[in-house]
SETOR-917055 format. One record per residue (C-alpha): chain; z negated, x, y negated; residue in one letter; residue number from 0. Coordinates in Angstrom, 2 decimals, padded with zeros to 5 digits, m for minus. Last residue first. Layout:
BEGIN
   cadena         z         x         y   residuo   num
        A         Z         X         Y         A   NUM
...
***
This chain:
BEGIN
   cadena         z         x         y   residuo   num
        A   m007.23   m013.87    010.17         X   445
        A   m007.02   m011.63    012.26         X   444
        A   m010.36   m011.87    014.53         X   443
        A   m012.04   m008.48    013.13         X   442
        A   m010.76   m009.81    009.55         X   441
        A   m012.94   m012.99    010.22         X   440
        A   m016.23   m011.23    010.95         X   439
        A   m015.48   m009.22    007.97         X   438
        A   m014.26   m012.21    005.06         X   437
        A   m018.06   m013.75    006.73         X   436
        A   m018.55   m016.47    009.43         X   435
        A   m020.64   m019.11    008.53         X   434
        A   m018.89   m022.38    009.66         X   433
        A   m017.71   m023.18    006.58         X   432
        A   m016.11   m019.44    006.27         X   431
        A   m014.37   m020.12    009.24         X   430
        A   m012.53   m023.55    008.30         X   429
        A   m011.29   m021.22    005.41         X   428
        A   m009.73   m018.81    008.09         X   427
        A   m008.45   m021.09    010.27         X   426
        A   m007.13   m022.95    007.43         X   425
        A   m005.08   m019.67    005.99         X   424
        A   m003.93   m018.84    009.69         X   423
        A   m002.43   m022.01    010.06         X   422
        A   m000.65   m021.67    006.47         X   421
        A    000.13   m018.47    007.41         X   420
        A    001.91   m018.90    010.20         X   419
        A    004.16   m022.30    009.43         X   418
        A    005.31   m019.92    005.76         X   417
        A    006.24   m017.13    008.43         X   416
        A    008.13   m019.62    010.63         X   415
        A    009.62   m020.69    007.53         X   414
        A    010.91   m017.47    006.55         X   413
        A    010.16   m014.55    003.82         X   412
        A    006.48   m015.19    003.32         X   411
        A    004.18   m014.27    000.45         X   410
        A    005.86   m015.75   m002.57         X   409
        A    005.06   m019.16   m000.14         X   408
        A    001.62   m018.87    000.33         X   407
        A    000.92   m017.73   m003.21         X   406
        A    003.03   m020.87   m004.33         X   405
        A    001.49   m023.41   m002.13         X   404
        A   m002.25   m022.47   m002.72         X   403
        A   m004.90   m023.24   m000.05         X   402
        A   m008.19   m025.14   m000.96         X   401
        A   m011.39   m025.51    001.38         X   400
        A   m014.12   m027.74   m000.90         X   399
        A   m017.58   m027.73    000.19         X   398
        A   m019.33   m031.58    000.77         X   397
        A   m022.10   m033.02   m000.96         X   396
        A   m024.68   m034.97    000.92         X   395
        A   m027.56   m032.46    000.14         X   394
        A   m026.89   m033.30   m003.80         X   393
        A   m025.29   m030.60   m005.53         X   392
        A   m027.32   m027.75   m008.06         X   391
        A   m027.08   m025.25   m005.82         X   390
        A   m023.25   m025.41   m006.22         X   389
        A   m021.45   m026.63   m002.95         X   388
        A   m019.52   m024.18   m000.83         X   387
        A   m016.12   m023.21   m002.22         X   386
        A   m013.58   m021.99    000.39         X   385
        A   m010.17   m020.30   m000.82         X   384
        A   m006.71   m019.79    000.36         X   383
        A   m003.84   m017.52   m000.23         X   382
        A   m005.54   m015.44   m002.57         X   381
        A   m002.39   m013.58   m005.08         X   380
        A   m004.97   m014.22   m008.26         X   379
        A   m006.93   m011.77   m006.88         X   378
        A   m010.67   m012.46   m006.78         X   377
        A   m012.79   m011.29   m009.36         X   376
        A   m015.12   m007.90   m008.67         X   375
        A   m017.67   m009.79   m009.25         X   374
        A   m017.36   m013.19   m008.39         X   373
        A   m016.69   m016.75   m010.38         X   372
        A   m013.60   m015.07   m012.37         X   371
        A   m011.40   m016.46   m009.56         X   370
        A   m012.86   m019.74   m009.33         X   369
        A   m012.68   m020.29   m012.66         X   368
        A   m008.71   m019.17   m013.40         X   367
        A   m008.06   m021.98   m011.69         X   366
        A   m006.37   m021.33   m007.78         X   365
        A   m002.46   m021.81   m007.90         X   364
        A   m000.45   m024.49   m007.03         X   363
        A   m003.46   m026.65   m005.29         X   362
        A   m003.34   m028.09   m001.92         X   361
        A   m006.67   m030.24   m000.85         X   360
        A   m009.39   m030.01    001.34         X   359
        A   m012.64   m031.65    000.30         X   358
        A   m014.94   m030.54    003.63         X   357
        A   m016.17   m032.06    006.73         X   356
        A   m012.48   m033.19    007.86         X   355
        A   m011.73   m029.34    007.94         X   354
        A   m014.47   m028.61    010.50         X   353
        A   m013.80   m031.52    012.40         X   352
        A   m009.96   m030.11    012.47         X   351
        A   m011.46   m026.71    013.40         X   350
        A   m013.05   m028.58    016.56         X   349
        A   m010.06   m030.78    017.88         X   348
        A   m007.94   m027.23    017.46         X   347
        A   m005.30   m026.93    015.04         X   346
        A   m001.93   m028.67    015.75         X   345
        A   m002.05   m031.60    013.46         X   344
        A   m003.14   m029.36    011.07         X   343
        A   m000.06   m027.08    011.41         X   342
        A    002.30   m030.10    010.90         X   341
        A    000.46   m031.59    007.97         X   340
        A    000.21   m028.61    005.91         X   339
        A    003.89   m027.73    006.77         X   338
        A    005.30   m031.43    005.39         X   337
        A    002.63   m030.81    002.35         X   336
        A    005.19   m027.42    002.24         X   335
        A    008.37   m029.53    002.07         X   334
        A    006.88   m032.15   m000.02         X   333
        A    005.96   m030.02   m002.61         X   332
        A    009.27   m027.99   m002.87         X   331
        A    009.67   m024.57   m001.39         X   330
        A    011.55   m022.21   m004.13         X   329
        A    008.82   m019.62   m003.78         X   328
        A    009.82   m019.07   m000.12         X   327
        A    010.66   m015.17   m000.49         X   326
        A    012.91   m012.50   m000.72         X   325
        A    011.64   m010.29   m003.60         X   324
        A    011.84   m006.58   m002.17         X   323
        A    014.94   m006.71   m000.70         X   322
        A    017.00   m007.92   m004.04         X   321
        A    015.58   m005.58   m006.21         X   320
        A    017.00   m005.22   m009.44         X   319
        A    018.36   m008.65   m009.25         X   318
        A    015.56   m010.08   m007.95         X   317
        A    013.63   m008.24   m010.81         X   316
        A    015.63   m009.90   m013.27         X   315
        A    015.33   m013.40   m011.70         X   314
        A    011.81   m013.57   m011.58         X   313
        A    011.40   m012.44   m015.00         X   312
        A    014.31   m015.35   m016.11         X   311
        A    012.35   m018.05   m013.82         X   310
        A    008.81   m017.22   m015.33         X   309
        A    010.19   m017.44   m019.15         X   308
        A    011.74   m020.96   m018.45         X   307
        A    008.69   m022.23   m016.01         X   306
        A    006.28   m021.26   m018.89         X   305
        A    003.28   m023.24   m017.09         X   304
        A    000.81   m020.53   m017.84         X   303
        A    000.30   m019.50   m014.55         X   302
        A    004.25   m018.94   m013.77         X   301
        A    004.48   m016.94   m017.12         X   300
        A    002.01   m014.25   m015.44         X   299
        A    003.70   m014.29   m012.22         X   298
        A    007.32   m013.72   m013.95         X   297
        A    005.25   m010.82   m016.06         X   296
        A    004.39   m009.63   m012.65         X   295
        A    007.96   m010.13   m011.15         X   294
        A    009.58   m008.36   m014.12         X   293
        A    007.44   m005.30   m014.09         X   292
        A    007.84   m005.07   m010.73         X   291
        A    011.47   m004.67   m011.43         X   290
        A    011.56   m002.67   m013.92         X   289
        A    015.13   m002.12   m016.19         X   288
        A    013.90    000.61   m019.18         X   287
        A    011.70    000.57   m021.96         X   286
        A    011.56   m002.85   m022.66         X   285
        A    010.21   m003.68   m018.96         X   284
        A    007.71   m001.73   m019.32         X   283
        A    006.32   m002.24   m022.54         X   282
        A    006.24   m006.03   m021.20         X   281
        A    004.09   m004.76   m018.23         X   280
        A    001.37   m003.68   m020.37         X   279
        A    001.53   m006.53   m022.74         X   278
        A    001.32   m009.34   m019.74         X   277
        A   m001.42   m007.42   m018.35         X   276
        A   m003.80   m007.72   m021.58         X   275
        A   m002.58   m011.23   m021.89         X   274
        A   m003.75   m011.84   m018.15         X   273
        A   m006.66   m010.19   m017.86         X   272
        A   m006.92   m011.94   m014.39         X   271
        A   m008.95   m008.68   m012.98         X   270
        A   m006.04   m008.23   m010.49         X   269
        A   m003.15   m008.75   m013.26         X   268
        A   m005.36   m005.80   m015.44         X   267
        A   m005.70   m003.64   m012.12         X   266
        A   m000.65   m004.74   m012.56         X   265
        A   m000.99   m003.64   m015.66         X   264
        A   m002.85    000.00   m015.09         X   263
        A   m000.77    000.49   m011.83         X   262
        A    002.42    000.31   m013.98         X   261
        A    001.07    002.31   m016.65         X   260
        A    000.24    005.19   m014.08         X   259
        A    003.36    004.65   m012.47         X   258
        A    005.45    004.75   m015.87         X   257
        A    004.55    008.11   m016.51         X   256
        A    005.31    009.21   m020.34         X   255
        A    001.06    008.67   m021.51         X   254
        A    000.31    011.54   m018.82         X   253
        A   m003.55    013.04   m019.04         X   252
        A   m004.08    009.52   m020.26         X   251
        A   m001.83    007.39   m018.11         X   250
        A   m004.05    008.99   m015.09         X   249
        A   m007.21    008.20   m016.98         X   248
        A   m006.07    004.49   m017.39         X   247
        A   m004.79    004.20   m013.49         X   246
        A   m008.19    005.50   m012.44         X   245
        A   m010.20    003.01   m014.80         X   244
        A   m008.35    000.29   m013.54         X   243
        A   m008.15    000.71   m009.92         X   242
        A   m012.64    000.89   m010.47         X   241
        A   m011.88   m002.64   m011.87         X   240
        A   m009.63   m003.97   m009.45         X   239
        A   m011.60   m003.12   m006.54         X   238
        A   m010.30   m005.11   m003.81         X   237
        A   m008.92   m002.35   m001.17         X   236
        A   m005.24   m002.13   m002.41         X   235
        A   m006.74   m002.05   m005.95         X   234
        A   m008.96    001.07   m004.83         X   233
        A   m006.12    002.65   m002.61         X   232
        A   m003.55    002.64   m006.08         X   231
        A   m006.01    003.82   m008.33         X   230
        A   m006.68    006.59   m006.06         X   229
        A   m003.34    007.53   m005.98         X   228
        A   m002.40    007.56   m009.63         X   227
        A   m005.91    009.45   m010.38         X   226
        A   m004.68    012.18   m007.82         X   225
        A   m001.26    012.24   m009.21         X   224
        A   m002.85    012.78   m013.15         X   223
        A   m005.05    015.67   m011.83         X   222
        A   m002.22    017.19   m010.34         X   221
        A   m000.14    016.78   m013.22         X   220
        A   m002.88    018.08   m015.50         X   219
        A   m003.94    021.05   m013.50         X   218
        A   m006.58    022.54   m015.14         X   217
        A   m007.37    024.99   m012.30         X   216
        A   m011.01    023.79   m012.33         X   215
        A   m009.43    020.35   m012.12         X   214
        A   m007.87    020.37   m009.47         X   213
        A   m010.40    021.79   m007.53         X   212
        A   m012.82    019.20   m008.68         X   211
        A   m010.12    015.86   m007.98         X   210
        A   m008.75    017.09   m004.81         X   209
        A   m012.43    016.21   m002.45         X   208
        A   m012.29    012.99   m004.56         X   207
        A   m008.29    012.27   m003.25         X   206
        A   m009.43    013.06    000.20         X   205
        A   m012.19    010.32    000.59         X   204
        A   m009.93    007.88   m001.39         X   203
        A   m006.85    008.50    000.84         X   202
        A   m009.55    008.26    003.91         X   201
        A   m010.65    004.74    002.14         X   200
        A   m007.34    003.68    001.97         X   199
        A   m006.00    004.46    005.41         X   198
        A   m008.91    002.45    007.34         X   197
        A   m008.10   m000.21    005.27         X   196
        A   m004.53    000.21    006.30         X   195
        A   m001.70    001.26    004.04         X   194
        A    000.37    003.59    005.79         X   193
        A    003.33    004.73    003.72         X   192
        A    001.82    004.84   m000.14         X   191
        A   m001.78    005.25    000.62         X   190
        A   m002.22    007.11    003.61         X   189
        A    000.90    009.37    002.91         X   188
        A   m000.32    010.16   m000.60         X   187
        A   m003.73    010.97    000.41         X   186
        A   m002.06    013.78    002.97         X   185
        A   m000.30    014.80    000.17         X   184
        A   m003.02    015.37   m002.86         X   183
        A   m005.25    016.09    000.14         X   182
        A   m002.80    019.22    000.76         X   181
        A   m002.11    020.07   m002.93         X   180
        A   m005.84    020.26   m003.60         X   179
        A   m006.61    022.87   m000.70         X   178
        A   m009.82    021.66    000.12         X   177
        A   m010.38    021.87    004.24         X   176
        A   m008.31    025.07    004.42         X   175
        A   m007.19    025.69    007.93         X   174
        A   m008.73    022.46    009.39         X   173
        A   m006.28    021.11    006.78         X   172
        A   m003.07    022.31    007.72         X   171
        A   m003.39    021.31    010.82         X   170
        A   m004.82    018.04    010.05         X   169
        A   m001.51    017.56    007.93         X   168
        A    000.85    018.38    010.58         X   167
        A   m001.21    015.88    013.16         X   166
        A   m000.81    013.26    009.89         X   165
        A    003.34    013.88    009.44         X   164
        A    003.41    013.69    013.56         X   163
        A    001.81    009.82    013.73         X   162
        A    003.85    009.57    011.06         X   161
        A    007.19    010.12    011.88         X   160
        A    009.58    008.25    009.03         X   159
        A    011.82    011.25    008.44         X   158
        A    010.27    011.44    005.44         X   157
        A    006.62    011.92    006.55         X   156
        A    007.98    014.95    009.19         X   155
        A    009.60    016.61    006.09         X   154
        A    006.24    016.27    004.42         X   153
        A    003.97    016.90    007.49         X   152
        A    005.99    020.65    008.14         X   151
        A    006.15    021.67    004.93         X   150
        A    002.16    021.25    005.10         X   149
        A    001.91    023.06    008.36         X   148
        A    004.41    025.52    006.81         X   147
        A    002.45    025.99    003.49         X   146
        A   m001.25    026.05    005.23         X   145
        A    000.21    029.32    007.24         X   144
        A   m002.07    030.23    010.11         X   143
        A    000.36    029.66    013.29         X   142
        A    002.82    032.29    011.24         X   141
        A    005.80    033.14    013.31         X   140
        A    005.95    029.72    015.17         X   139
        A    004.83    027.88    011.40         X   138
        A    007.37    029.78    009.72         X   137
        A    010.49    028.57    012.29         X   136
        A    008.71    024.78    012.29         X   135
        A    008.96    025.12    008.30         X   134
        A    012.61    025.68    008.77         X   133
        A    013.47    023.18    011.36         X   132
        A    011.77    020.59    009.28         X   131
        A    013.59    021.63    006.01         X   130
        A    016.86    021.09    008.36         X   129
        A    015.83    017.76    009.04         X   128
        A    014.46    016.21    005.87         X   127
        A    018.01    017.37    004.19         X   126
        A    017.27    015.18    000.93         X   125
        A    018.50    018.45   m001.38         X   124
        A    014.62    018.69   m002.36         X   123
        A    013.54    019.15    001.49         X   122
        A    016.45    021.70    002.13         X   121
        A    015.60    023.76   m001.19         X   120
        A    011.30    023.79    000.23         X   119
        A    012.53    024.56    003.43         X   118
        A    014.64    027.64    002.44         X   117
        A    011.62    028.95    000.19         X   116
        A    009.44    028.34    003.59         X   115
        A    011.66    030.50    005.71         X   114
        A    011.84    033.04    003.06         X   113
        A    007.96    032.92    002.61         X   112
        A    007.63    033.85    006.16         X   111
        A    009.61    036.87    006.37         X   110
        A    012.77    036.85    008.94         X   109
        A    011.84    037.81    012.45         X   108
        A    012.80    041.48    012.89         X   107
        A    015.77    043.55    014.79         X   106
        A    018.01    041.13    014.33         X   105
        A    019.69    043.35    011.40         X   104
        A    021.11    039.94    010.23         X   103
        A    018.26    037.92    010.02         X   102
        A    016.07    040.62    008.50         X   101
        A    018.55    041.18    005.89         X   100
        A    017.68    037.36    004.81         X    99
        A    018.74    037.38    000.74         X    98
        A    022.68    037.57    001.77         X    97
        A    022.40    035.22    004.29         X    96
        A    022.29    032.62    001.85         X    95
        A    022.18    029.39    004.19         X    94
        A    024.78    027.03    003.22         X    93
        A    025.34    025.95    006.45         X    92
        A    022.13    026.42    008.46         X    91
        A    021.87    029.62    010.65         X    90
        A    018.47    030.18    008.85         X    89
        A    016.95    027.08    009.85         X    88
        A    018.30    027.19    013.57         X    87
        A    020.58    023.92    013.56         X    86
        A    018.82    020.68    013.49         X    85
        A    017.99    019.31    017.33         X    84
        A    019.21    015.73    018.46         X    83
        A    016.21    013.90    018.24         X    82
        A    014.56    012.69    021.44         X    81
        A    014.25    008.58    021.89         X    80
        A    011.10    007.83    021.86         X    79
        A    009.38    007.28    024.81         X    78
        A    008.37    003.05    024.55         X    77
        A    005.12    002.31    023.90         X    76
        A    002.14    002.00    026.38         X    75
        A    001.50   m001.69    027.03         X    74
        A    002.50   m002.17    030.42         X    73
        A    000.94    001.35    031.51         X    72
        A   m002.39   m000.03    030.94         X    71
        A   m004.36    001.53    028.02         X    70
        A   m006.72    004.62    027.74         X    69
        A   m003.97    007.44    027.39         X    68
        A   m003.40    005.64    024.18         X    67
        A   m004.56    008.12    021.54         X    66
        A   m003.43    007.78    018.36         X    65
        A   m004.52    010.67    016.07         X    64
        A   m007.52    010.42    013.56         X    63
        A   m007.30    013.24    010.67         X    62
        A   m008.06    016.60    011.22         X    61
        A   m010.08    017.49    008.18         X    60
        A   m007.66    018.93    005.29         X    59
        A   m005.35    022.06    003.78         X    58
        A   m003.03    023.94    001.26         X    57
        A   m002.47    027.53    000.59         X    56
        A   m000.35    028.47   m002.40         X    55
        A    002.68    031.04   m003.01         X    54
        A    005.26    028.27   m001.24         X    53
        A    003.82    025.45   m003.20         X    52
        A    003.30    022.45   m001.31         X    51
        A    005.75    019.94   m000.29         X    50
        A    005.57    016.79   m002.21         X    49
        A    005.46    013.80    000.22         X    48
        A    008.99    011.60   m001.16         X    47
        A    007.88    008.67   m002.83         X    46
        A    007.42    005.23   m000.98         X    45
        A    007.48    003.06   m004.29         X    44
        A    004.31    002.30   m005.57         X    43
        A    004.76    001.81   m009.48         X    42
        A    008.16    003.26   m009.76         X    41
        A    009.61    000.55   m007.45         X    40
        A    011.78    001.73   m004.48         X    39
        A    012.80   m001.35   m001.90         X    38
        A    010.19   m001.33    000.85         X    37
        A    010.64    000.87    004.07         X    36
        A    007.98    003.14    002.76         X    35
        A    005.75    000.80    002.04         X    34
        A    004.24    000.45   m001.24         X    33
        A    006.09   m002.83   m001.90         X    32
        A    004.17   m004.22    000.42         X    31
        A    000.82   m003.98   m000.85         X    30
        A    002.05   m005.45   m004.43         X    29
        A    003.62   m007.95   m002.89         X    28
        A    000.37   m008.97   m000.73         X    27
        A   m001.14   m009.74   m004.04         X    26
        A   m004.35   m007.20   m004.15         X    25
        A   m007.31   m007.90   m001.57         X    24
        A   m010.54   m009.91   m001.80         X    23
        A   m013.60   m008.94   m000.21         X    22
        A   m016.36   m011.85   m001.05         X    21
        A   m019.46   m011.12   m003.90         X    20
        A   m021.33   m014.70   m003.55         X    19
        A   m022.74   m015.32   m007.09         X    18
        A   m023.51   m018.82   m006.32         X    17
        A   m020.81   m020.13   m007.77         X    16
        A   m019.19   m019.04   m004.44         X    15
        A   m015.63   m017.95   m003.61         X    14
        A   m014.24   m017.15    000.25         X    13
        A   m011.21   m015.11    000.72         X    12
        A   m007.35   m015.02    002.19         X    11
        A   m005.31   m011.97    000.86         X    10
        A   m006.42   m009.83    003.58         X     9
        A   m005.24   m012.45    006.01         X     8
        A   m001.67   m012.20    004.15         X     7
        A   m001.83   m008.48    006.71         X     6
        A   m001.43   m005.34    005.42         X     5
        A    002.33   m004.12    005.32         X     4
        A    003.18   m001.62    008.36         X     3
        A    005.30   m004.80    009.85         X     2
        A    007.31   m004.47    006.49         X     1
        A    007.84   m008.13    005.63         X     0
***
């Protein structure tokens, strides 16, 4: 799994009849998938950061930089290794010299907007390089230019340096704090290639700043990009039914984009709306070959027992996928009770007393009435789940701690991975019955 993917510990969560509200997170494909290493699917595939428009300004606050001057030497990271450098961007090949007279003459630096026209054709040809080298040349002549700072952070973003694609960004946005483009980018970075809690809610903070200024321009695809995105942080961050409302006005101002009604099938998925989801998705898929399509409907037709209909969705989108749907679903019973036992046997003397205190057992899937049980509902992807008693119980009755096999195992690639998060699932549950909250136990990893 990508190692910029959340964490399955996001995916773990407590449940009360009680009315308990817990943080649950999306199905840990759905997270990875947006990744920019992840194989391509339409409804969060790592897109390329649109550049801005060369006649437009663009901008953002300076966004958080690493800093590790702080840490022992032994755990600084390893220099990276320099990059051979791209040809001067208007000595490129291909290069129409005949539109840069102030190249030739050499008696002037070539015009700004030139520089940034030739970065914006060497960015859409796939030459991530070269359109950096250009966009570097305009920023050097023009410190104050939004456009290069921004050219700069996409072409930077697609090379795969982030830590330099967000410093590019901050640039351009401590020169113009609300340029819509900009936060339309910057957002789009956080969400699709980054991914982190922390991430998310900056992608959401940007996207609202967009939303008004794109708007008063009556920019539909803007407006539609911006909804996209923040549907996509808001179900990535538990919040199916806010993702839901996003993704729906985003299909609206665009009823052709296949994102938008992506992300609207899979918030329906989230809420456990399952017939709702399962005609979404189908649409999809009939249009044209989908392959998250196909693993949600598989998902779907897993729940409902259709083994026949959930094999032949799985299949398809394995086969339009292959990367992106390596997993452990095939794991029998008896090879993952074989894990459960192993992993207990090695948990601490006091979680084990913990876990002996409670009704533990291994269910497929969790019922469709624990997940409905809090508000927002908890993902059907959880990979665990602890119920306390119901009010109602007598004193002597005992929680239940569940973990379910098939979540657990569509959510690993190896055995050691499947060993990992079934210990980590237990610790976790064993937590919550000793008081500690979904927070307390993200700050410890699990």
């Amino acid at each position: 799994m990508d190692p910029l993917a959340p964490s399955a510990a996001r995916l773990r969560a407590s449940a009360s009849i009680r009315g308990a509200t817990p943080y649950a997170l999306a199905f840990a494909l759905l997270a990875c998938h947006r990744k920019q290493e992840a194989a391509p699917p339409a409804t969060s595939a790592a897109q390329p950061v649109t550049p801005p428009v060369v006649h437009e300004t663009s901008a953002v606050a300076p966004l958080p930089v690493k800093n590790i001057d702080g840490l022992h030497e032994a755990v600084r990271p390893p220099p990276k290794e320099p990059r051979p450098p791209a040809p001067p961007c208007l000595r490129l090949p291909g290069t129409d010299l005949q539109t840069l007279p102030d190249l030739k003459s050499g008696d002037a630096a070539p015009d700004v907007s030139l520089l940034l026209d030739e970065s914006s054709r060497q960015y859409e040809a796939g030459h991530y390089d070269a359109a950096l080298e250009c966009a570097r040349e305009a920023s050097r002549i023009d410190p104050a230019s939004v456009a290069a700072h921004h050219f700069r952070a996409a072409a930077f973003a697609e090379l795969g340096q982030l830590d330099e694609a967000r410093t590019a960004f901050a640039r351009a946005l401590a020169l113009d704090p609300d340029d819509p483009e900009t936060l339309r980018s910057v957002a789009d970075l956080y969400v699709r290639r980054m991914g982190g809690r922390d991430d998310l809610e900056l992608a959401l903070d940007y996207v609202h700043r967009a939303i008004p200024r794109a708007q008063k321009t009556k920019d539909k695809e803007l407006q539609k990009e911006l909804y996209l995105l923040q549907s996509m942080a808001l179900d990535d961050l538990g919040k199916p039914a806010q993702a839901l409302a996003s993704a729906t006005r985003a299909a609206e101002l665009d009823p052709k984009d296949r994102e938008a009604r992506r992300e609207k099938g899979v918030a329906l998925f989230e809420l456990s709306r399952f017939d709702q989801s399962r005609v979404e998705l189908a649409k999809l898929a009939a249009e044209e070959p989908d392959a998250w399509a196909e693993q949600y409907l598989g998902l779907i037709a897993e729940r409902a027992h259709d083994d026949a209909g959930s094999r032949a969705h799985f299949a398809k989108a394995a086969q339009l996928e292959p990367d992106a749907f390596r997993s452990l679903a095939g794991v029998t019973r008896e090879q993952f009770d074989a894990v459960v036992k192993a992993e207990i046997e090695k948990l601490p003397a006091g979680v084990r007393e913990g876990l002996s205190q409670s009704e533990f057992s291994v269910e497929d899937f969790p019922d469709i009435s624990d997940l409905i049980a809090t508000d927002p509902p908890l993902s059907p992807g959880i990979l665990g789940l602890f119920r306390p008693p119901p009010e109602t119980a007598p004193d002597d009755a005992k929680p239940a701690i569940l973990i379910f096999r098939q979540n657990l195992a569509r959510a690993v690639r190896s055995d050691e991975e499947l060993h990992r998060e079934v210990r980590d699932t237990l610790l976790h549950e064993v937590g919550h019955l000793n008081g500690e909250d979904d927070e307390q136990l993200r700050d410890r990893g699990l």
